[in-house]
PDB file of N, CA, C and O in Angstrom:
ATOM      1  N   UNK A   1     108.782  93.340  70.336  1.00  0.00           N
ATOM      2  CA  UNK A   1     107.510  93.765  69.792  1.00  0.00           C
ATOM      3  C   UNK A   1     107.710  94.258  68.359  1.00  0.00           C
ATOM      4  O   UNK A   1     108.598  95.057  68.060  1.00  0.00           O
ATOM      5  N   UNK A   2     106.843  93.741  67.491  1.00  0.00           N
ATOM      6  CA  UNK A   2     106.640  94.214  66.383  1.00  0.00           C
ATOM      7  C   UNK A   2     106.457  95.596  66.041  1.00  0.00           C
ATOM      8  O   UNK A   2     106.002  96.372  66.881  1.00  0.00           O
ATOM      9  N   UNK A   3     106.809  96.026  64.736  1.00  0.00           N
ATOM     10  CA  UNK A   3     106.527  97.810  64.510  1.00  0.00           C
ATOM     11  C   UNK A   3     105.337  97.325  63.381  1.00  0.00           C
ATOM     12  O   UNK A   3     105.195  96.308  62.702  1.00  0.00           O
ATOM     13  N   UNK A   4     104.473  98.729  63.560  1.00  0.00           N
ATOM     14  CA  UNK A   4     103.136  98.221  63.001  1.00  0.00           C
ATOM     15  C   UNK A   4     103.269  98.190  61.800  1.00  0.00           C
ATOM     16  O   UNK A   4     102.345  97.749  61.116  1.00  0.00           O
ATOM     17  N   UNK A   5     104.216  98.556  61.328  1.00  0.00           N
ATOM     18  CA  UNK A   5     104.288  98.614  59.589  1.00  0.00           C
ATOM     19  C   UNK A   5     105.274  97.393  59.067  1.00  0.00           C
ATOM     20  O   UNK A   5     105.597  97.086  57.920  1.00  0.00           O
ATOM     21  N   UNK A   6     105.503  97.020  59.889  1.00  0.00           N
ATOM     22  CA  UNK A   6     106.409  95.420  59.575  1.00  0.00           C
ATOM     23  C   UNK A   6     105.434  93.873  59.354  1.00  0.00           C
ATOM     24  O   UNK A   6     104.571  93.217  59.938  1.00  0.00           O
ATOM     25  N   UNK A   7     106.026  93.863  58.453  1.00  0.00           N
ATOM     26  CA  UNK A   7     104.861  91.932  57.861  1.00  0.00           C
ATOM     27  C   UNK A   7     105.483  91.201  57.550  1.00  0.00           C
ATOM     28  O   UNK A   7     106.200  91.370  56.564  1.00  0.00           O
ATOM     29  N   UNK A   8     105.477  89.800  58.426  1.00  0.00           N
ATOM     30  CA  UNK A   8     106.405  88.839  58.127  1.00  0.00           C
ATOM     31  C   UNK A   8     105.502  88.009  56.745  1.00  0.00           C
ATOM     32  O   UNK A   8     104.374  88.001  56.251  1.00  0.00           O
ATOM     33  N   UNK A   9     106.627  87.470  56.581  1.00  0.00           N
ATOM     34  CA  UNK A   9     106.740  87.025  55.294  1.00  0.00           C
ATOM     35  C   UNK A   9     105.434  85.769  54.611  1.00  0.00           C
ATOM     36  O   UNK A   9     105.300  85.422  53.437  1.00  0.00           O
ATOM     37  N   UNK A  10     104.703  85.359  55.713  1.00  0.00           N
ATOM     38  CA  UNK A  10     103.688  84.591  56.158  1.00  0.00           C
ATOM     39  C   UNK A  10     102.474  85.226  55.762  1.00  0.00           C
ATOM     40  O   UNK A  10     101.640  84.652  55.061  1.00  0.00           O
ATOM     41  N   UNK A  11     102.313  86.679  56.291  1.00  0.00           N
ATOM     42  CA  UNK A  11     101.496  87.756  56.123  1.00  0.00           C
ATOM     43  C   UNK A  11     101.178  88.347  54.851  1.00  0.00           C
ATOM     44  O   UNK A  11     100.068  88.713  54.463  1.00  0.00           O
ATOM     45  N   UNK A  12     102.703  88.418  54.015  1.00  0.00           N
ATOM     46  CA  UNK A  12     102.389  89.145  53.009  1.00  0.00           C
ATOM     47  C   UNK A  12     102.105  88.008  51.665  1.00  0.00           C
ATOM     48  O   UNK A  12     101.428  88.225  50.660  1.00  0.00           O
ATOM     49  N   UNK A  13     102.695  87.028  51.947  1.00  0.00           N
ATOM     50  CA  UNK A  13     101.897  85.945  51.264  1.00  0.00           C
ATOM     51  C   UNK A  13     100.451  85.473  51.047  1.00  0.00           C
ATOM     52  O   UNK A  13     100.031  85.045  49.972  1.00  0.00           O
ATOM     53  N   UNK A  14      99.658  85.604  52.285  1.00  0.00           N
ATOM     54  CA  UNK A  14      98.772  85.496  53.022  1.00  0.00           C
ATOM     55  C   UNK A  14      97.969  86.637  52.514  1.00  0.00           C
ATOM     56  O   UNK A  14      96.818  86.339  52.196  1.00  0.00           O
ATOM     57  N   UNK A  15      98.278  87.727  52.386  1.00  0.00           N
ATOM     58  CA  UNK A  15      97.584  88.840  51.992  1.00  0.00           C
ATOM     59  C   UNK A  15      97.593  88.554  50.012  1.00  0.00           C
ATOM     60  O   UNK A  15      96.604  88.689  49.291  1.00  0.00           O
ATOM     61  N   UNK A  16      98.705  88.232  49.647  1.00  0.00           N
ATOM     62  CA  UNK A  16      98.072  88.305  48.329  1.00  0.00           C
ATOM     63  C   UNK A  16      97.585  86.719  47.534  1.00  0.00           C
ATOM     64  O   UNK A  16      97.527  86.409  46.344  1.00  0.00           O
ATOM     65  N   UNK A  17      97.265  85.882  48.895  1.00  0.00           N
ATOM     66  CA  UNK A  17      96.523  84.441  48.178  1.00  0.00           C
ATOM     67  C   UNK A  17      95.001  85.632  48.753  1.00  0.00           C
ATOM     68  O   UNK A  17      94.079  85.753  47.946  1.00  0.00           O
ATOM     69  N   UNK A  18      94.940  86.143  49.665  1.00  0.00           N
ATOM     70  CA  UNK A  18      93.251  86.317  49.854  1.00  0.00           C
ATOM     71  C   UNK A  18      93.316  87.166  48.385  1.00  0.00           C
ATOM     72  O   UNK A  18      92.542  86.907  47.464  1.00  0.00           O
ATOM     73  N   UNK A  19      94.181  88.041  48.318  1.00  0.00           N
ATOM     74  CA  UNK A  19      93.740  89.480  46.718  1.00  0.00           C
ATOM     75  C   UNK A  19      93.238  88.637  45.275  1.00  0.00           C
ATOM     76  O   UNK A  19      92.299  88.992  44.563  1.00  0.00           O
ATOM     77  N   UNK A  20      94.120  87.429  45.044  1.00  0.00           N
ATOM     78  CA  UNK A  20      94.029  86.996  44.169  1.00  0.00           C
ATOM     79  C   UNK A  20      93.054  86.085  44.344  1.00  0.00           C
ATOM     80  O   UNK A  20      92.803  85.440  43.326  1.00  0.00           O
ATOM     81  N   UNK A  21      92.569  85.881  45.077  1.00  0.00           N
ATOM     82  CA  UNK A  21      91.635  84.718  45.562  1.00  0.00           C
ATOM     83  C   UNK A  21      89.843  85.274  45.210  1.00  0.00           C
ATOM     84  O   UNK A  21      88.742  84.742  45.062  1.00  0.00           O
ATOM     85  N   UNK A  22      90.476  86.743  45.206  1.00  0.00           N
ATOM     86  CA  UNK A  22      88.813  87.450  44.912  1.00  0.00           C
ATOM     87  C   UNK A  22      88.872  88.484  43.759  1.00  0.00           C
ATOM     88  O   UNK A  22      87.964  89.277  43.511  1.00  0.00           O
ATOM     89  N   UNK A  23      89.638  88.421  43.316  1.00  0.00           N
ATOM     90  CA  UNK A  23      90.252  89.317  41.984  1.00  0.00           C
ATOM     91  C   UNK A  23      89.471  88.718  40.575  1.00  0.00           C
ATOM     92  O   UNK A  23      89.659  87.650  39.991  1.00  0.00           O
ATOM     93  N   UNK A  24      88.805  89.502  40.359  1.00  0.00           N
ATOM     94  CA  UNK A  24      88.141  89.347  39.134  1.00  0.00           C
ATOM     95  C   UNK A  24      88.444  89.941  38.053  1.00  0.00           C
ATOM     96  O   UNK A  24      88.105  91.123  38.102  1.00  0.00           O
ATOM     97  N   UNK A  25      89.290  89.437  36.403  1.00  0.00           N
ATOM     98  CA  UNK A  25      89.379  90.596  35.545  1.00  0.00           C
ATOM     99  C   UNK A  25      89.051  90.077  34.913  1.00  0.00           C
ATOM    100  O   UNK A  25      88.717  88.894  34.978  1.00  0.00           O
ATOM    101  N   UNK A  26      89.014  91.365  33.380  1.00  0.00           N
ATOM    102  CA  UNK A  26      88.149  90.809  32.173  1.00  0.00           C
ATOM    103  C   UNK A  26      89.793  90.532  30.979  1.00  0.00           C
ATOM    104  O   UNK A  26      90.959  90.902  31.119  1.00  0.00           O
ATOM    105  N   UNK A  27      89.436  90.123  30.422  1.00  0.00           N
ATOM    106  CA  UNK A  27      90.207  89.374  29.229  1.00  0.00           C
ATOM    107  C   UNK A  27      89.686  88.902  27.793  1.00  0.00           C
ATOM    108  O   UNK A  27      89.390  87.780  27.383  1.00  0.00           O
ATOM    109  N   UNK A  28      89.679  90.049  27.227  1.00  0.00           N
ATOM    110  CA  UNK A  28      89.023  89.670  25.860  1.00  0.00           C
ATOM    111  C   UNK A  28      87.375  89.326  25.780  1.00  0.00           C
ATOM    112  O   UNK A  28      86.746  88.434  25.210  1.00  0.00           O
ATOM    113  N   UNK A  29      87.003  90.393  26.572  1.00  0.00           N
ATOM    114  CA  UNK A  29      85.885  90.714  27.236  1.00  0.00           C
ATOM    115  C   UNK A  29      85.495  89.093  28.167  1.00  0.00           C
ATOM    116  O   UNK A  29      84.451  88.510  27.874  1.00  0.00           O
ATOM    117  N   UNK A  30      85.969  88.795  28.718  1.00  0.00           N
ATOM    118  CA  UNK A  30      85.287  87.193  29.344  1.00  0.00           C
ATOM    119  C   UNK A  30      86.220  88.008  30.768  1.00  0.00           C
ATOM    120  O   UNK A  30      87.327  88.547  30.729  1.00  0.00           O
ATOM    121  N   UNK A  31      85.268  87.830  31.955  1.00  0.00           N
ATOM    122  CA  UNK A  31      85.332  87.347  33.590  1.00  0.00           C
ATOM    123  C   UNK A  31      86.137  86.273  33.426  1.00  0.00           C
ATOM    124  O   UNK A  31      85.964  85.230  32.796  1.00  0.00           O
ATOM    125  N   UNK A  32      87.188  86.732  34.184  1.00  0.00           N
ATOM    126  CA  UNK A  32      88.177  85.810  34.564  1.00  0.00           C
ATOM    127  C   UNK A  32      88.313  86.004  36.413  1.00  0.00           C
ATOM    128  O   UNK A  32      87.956  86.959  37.103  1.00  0.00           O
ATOM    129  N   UNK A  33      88.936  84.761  36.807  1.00  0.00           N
ATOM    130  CA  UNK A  33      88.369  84.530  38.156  1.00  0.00           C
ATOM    131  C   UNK A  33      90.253  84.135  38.913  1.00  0.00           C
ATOM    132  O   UNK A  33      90.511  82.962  39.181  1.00  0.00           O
ATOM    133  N   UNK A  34      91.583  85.488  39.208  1.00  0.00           N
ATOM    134  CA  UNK A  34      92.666  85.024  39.480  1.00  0.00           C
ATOM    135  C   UNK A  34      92.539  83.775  40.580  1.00  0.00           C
ATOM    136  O   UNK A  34      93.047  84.072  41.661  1.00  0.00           O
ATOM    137  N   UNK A  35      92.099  82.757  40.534  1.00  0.00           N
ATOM    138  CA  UNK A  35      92.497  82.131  41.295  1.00  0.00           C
ATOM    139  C   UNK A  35      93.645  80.863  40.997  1.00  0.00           C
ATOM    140  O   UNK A  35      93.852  79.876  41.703  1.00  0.00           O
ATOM    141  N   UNK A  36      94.124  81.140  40.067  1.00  0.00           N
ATOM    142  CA  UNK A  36      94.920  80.223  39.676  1.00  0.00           C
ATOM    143  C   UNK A  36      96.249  80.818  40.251  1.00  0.00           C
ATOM    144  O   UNK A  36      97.228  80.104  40.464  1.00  0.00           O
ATOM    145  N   UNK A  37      96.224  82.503  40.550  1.00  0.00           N
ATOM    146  CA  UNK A  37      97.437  82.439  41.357  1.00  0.00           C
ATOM    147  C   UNK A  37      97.095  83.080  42.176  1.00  0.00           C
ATOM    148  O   UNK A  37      97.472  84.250  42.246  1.00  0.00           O
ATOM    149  N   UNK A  38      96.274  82.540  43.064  1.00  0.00           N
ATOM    150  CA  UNK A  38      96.196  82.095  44.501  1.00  0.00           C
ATOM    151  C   UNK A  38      96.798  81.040  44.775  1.00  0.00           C
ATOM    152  O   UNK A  38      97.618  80.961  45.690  1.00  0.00           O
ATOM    153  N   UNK A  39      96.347  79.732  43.736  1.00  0.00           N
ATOM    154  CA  UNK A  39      96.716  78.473  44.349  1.00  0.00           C
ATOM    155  C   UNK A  39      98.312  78.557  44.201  1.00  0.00           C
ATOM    156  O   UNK A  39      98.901  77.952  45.096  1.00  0.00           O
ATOM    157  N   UNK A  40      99.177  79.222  43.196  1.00  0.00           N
ATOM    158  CA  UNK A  40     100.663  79.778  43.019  1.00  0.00           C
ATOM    159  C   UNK A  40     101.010  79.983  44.510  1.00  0.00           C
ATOM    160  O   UNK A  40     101.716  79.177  45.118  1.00  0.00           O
ATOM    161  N   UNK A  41     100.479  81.113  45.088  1.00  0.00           N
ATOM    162  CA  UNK A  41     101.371  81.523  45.967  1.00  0.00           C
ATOM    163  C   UNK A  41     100.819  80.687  47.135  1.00  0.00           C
ATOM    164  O   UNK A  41     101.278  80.927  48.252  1.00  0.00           O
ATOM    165  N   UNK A  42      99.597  79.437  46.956  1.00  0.00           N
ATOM    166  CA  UNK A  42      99.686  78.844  48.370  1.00  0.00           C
ATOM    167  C   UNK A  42     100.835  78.207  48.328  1.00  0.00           C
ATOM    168  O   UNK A  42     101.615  78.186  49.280  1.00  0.00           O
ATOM    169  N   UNK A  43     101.103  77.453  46.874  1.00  0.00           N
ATOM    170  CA  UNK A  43     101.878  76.437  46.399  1.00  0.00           C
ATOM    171  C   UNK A  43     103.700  76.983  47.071  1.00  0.00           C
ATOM    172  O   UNK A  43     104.551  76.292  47.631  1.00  0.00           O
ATOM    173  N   UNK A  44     103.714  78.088  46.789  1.00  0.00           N
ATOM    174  CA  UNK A  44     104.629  79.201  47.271  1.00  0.00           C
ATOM    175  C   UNK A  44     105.055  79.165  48.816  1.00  0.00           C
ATOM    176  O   UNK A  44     106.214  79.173  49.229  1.00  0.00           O
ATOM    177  N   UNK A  45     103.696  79.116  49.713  1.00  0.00           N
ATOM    178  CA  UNK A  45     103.727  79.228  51.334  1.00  0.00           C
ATOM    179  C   UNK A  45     104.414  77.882  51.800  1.00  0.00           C
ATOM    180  O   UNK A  45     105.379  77.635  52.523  1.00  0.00           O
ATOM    181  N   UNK A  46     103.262  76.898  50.881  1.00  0.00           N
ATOM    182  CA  UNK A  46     103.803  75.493  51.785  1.00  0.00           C
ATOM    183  C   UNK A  46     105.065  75.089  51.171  1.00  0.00           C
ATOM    184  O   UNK A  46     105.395  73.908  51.270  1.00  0.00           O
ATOM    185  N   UNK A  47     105.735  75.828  50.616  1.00  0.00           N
ATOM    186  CA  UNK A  47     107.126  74.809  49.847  1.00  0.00           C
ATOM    187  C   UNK A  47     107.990  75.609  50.581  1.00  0.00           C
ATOM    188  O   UNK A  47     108.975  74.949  50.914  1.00  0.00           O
ATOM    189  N   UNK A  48     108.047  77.145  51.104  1.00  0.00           N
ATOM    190  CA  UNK A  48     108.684  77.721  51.915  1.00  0.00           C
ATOM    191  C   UNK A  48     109.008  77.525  53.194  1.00  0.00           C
ATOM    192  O   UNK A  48     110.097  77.581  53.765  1.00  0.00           O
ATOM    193  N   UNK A  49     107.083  77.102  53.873  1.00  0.00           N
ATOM    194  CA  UNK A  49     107.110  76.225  55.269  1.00  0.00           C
ATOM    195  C   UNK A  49     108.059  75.607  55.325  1.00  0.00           C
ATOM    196  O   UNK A  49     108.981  75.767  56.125  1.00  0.00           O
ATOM    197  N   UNK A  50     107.951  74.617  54.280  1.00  0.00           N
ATOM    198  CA  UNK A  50     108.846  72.928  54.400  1.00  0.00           C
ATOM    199  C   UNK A  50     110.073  73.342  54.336  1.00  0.00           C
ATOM    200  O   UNK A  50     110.743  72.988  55.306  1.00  0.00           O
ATOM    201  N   UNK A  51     110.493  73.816  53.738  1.00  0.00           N
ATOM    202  CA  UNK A  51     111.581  74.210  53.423  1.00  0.00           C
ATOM    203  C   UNK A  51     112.393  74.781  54.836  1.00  0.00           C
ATOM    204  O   UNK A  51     113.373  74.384  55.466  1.00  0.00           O
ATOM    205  N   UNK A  52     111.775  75.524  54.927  1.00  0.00           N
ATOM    206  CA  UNK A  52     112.807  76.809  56.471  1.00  0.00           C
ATOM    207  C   UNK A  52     112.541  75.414  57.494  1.00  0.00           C
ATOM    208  O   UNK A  52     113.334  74.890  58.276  1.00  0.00           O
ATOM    209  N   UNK A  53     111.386  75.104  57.231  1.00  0.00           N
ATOM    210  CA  UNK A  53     111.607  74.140  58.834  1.00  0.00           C
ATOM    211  C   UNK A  53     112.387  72.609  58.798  1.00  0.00           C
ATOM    212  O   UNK A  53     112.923  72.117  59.791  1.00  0.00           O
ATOM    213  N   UNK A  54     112.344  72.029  57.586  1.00  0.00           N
ATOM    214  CA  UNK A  54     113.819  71.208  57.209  1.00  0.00           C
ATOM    215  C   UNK A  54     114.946  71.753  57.481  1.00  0.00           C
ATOM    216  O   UNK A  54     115.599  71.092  58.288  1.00  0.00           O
ATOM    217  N   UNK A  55     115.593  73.015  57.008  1.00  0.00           N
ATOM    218  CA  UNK A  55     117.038  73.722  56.560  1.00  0.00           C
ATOM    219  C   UNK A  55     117.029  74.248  57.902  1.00  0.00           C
ATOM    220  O   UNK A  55     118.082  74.101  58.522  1.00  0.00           O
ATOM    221  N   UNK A  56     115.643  75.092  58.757  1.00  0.00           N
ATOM    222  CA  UNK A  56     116.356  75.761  59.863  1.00  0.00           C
ATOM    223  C   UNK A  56     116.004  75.382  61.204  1.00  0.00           C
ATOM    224  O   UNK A  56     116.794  75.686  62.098  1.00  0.00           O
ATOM    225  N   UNK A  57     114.584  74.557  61.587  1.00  0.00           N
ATOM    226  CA  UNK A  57     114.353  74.101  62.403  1.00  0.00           C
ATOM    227  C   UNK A  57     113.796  74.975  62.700  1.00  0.00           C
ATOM    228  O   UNK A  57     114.103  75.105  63.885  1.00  0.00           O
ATOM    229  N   UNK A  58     112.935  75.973  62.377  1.00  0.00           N
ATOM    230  CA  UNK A  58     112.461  77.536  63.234  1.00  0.00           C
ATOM    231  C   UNK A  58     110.837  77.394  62.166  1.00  0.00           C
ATOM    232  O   UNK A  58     110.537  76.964  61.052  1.00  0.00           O
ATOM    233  N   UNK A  59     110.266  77.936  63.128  1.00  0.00           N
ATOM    234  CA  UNK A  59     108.481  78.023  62.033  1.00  0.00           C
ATOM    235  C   UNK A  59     109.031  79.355  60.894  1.00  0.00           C
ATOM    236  O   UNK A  59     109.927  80.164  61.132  1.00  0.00           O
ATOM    237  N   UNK A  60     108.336  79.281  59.854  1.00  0.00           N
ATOM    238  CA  UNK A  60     108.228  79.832  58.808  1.00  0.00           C
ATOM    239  C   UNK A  60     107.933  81.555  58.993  1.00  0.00           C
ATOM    240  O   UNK A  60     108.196  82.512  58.265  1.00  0.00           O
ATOM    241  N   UNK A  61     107.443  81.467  59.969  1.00  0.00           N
ATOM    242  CA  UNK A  61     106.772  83.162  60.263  1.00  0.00           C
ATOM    243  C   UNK A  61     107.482  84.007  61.047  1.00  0.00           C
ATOM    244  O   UNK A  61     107.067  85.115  61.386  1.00  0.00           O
ATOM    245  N   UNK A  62     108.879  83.392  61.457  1.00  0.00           N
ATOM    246  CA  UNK A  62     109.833  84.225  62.284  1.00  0.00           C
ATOM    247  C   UNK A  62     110.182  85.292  61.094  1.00  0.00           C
ATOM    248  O   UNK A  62     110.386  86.494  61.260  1.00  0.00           O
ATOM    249  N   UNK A  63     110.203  84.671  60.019  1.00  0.00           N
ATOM    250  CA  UNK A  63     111.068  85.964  58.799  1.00  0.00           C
ATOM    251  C   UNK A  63     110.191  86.793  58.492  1.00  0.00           C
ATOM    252  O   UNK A  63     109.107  86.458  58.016  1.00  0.00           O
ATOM    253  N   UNK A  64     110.549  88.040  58.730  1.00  0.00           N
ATOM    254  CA  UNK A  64     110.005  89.111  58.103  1.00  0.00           C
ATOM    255  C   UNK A  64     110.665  90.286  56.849  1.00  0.00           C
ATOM    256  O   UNK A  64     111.862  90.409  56.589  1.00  0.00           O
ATOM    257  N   UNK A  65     109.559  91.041  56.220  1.00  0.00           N
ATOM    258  CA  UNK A  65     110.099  91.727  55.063  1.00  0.00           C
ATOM    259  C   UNK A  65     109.731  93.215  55.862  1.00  0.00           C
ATOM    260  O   UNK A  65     109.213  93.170  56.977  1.00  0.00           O
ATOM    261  N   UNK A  66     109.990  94.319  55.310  1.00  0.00           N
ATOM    262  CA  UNK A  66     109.807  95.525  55.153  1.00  0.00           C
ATOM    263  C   UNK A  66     108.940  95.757  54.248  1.00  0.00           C
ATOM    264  O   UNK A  66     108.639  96.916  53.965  1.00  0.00           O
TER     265      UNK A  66
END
């Protein structure tokens, strides 16, 4: 069983494509809309997927961070 303060690595990815995904800042007074790194860290998830499950044969979400 998981400890509630533990997030695998799936999660915390996952958590900052939604942040950046709705993150609005200003820049030389102009609305800017981060979604360009959202699409970064999807770009990030699926190259990791592929990756662990080529090299280890195990789904991507067994690894976790602190």
């Amino acid at each position: 069983m998981r400890k509630s303060l533990e997030l695998t690595a799936t999660e915390v990815i996952d958590l900052l494509i939604e942040k950046f995904s709705m993150q609005v800042r200003v820049k030389n007074g102009h609305q800017l809309i981060s979604s360009g790194n959202a699409k970064d860290f999807q770009m990030l998830k699926n190259s990791l997927v592929k990756f662990v499950s080529d090299k280890y044969k195990k789904p991507f979400t067994y690894l976790s961070v602190l």
